[in-house]
C-alpha positions as CSV (number, residue, x, y, z in Angstrom):
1,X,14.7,16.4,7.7
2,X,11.5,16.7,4.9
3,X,8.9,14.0,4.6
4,X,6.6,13.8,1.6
5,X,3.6,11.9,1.4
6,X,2.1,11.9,-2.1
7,X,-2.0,11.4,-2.6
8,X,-3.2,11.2,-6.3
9,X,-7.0,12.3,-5.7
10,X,-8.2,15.8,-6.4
11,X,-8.5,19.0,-4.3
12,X,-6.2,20.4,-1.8
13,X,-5.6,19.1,1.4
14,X,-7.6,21.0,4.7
15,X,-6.2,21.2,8.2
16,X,-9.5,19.9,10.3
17,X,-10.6,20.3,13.7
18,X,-13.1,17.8,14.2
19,X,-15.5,17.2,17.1
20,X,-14.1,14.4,19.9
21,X,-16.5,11.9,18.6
22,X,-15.6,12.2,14.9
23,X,-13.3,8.9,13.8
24,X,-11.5,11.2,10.4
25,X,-9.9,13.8,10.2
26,X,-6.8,14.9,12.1
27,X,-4.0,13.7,10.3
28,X,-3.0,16.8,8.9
29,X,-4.1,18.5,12.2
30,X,-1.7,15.9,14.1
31,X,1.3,16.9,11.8
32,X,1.1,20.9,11.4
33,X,1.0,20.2,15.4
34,X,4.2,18.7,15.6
35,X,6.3,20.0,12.3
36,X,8.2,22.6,12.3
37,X,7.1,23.4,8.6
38,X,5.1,22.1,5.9
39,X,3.6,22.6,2.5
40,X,1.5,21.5,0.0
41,X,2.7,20.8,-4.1
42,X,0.4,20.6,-7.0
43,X,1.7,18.0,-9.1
44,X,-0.1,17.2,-12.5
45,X,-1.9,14.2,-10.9
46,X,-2.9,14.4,-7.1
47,X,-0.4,16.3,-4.7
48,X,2.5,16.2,-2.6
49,X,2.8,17.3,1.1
50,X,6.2,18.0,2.7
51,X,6.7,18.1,6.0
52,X,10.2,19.5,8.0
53,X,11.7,18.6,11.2
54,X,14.7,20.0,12.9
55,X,16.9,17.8,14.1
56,X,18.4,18.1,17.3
57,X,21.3,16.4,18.9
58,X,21.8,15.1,22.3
């Protein structure tokens, strides 16, 4: 399963690691965490980031 989340403001997204009392931040931290892959898509305005996760059945 893929997930894209599109952002229309320049540069390239950065995996952070901020400090414990820092509010901003670890979204892209929290997903390259838990995804089992991910990239990042220049699009001719902003950017899109995919995000995969294997599926598993019960």
């Amino acid at each position: 399963m893929w997930i894209e989340v599109r952002d229309s403001g320049p540069g390239e997204p950065e995996v952070q690691c901020p400090e414990p009392h820092v509010e901003r931040g670890r979204g892209l931290w929290l997903v390259t965490a838990v995804a089992d892959a991910f990239e990042i898509r220049d699009n001719r305005v902003g950017k899109s980031m995919w995000v995969g996760f294997t599926l598993v059945e019960k």
